[in-house]
C-alpha positions as CSV (number, residue, x, y, z in Angstrom):
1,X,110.4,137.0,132.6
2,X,106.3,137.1,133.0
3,X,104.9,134.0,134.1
4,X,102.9,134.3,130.8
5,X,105.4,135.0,128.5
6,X,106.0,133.1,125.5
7,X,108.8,130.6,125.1
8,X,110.9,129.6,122.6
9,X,112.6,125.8,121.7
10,X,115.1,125.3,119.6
11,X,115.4,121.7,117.7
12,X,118.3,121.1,115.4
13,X,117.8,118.5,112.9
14,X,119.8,117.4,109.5
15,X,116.9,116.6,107.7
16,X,112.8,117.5,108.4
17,X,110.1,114.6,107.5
18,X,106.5,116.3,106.8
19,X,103.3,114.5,107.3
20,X,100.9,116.0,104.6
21,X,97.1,116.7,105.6
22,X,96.3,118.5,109.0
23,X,100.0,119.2,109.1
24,X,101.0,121.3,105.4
25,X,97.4,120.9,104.1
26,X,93.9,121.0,106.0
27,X,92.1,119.2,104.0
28,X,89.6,118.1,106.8
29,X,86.4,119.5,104.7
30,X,86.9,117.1,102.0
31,X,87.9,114.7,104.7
32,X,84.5,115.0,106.5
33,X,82.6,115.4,103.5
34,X,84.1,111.9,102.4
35,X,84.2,109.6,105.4
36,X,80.7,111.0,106.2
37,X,79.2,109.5,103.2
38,X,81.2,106.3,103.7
39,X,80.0,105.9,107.6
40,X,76.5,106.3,106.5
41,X,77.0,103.8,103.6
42,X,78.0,101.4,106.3
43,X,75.6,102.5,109.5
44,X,78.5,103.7,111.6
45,X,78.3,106.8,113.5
46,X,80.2,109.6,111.2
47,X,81.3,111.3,114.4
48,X,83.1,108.5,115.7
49,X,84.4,107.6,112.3
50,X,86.3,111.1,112.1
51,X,88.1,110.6,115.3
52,X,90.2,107.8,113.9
53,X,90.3,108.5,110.1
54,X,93.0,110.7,110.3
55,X,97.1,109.6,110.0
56,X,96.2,106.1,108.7
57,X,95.9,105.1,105.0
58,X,91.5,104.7,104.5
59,X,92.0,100.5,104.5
60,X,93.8,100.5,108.0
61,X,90.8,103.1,108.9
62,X,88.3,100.8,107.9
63,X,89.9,97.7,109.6
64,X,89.9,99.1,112.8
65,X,86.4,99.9,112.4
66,X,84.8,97.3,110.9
67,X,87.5,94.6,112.3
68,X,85.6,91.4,111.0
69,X,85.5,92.6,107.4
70,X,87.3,91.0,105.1
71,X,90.7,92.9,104.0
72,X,89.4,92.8,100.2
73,X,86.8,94.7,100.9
74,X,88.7,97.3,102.5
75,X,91.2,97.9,100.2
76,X,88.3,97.6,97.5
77,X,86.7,100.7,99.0
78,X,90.0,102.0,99.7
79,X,90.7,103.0,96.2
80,X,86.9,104.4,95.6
81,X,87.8,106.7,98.4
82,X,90.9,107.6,97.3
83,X,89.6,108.7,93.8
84,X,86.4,110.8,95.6
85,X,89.0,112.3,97.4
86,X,91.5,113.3,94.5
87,X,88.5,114.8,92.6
88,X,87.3,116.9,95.4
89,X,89.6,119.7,96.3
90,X,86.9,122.0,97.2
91,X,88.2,123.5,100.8
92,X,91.7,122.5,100.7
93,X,93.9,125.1,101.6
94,X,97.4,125.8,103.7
95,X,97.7,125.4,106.7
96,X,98.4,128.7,108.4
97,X,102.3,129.6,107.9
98,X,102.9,126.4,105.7
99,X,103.8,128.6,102.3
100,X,106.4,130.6,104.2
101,X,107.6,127.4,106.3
102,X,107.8,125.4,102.7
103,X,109.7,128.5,101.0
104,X,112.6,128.6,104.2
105,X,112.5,124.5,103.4
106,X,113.3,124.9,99.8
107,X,117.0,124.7,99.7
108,X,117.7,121.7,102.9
109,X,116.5,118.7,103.2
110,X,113.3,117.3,103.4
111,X,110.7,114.7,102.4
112,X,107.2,114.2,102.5
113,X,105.4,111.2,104.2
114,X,102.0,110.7,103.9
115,X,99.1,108.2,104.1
116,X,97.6,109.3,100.5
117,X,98.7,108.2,97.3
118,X,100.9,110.0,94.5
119,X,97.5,111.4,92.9
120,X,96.1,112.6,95.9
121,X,99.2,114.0,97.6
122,X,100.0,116.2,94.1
123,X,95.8,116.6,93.9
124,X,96.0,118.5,97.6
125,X,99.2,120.1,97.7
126,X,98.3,121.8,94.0
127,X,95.4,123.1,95.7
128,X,96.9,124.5,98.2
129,X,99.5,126.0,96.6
130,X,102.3,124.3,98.0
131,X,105.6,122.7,96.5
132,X,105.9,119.1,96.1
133,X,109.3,118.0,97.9
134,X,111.6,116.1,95.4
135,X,111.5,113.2,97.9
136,X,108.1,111.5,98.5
137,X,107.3,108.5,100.1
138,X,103.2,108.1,99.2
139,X,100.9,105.2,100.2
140,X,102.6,103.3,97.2
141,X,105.9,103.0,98.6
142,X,105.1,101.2,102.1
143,X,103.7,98.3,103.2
144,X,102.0,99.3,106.1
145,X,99.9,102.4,107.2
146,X,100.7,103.8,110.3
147,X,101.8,103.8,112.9
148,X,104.0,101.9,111.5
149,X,107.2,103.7,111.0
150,X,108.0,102.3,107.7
151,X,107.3,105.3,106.0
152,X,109.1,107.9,108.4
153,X,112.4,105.2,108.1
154,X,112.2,105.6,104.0
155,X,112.2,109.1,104.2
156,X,115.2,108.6,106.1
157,X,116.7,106.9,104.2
158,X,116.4,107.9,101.0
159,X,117.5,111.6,102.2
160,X,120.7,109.5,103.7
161,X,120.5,109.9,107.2
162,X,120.0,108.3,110.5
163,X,116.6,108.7,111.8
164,X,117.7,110.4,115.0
165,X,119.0,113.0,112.5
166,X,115.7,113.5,111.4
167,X,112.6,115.9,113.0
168,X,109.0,114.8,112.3
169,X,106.0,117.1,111.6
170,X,103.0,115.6,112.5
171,X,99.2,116.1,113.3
172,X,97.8,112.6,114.2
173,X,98.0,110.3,116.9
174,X,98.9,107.1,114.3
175,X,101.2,110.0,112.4
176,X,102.9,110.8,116.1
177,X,103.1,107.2,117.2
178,X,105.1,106.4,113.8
179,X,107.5,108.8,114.0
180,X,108.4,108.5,117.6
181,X,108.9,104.5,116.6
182,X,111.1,105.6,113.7
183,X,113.3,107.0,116.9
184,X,112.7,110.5,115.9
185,X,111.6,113.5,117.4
186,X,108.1,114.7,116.7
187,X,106.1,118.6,116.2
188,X,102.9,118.1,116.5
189,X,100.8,120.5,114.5
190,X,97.2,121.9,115.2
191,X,94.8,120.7,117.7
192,X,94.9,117.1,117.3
193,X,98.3,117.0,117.9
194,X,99.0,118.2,121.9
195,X,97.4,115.3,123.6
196,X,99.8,112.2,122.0
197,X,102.8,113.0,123.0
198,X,104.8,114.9,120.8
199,X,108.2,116.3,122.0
200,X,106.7,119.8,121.0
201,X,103.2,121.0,119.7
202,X,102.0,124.3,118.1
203,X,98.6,125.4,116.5
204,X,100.2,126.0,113.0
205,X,103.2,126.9,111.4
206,X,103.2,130.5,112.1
207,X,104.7,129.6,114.8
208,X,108.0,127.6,114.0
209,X,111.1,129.3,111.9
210,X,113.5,127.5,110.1
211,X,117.5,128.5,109.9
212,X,119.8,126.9,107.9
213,X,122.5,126.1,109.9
214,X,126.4,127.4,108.7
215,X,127.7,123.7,109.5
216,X,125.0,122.0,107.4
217,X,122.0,121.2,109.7
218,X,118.7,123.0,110.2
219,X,117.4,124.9,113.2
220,X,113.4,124.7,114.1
221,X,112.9,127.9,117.0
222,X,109.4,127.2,117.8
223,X,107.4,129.4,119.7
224,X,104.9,128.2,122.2
């Protein structure tokens, strides 16, 4: 084989547990256009705002930035942000791959976990086209952002299985480091991804396939 050639991992799962925006969805326009403002509105620097906005739910964002503010506030701005975001869907699109890569999930099991909220996640994945899994565990049902795994260990468990049976698909650092506490294995998707240590990375989706598996389970063959 070339020194260059491609290669090709396989990952067998019984489950898959999908991370929303910058993994299905990019949605980083409305995301910069968003966090922007509220940097300015604060004095921060917007550019080193963005590098720790994504993953986390927009109150954990603002506590590690502004750590002597008081929580209240946070969670106070938290929801303003939340509804600029759900009413500005300008830019949102698939990620590359992710309508076929939803279509071959369609039939086997699989949940979304994500840092928004039930009127954002169905907001973003309408306007991008994309199916809404049956089993969704939003900002709502958690009582921590990540990375904590809380999230990742609901989607677990409402799907019925053991979290090493499950395979994470993530596109953050905090989204990364909460599935790899939940014990499970991690994709890491797009260019965020590569540098915190997921078990495999890829630019998009075009480049992972999904079998179904004759004894029950899924198979991920992910090119790199």
């Amino acid at each position: 084989m070339p020194a260059n050639a491609p290669t090709t991992t396989t990952l067998t799962a019984r489950a898959l547990l999908l991370d929303m925006d910058g993994t299905i969805v990019n949605s980083d326009a409305v995301v910069e256009r968003c966090w922007r403002a509220w940097a300015d509105e604060q004095g921060l620097d917007a550019d080193a705002v963005l590098k720790v906005v994504h993953g986390r739910q927009g109150y954990a964002t603002m506590a590690v930035l502004l750590p002597d503010r008081p929580m209240e506030q946070n969670h106070a701005d938290n929801r303003r942000m939340l509804a600029a975001e759900t009413a500005d869907v300008t830019g949102v699109v698939p990620v590359p791959g992710a309508p076929a890569f939803m279509a071959a999930l369609a039939a086997l099991p699989h949940a979304l976990v994500t840092s928004a909220d039930r009127g954002l996640a169905e907001a973003r994945m309408g306007a991008a086209g994309l199916p809404m899994p049956r089993v969704r565990v939003t900002a709502e049902s958690v009582g921590a952002s990540k990375p904590d795994p809380e999230g990742f260990l609901k989607g677990a468990a409402h799907l019925g299985l053991d979290p090493a049976d499950c395979v994470v698909f993530e596109d953050s650092e905090a989204g990364i480091a909460a599935g790899k506490a939940a014990g499970m294995r991690v994709v890491g998707i797009g260019p965020r991804a590569a540098a915190h240590g997921p078990d495999v990375a890829v630019p998009d989706l075009t480049h992972v396939r999904v079998e179904a598996l004759a004894e029950g389970g899924i198979a991920l063959r992910i090119a790199g």
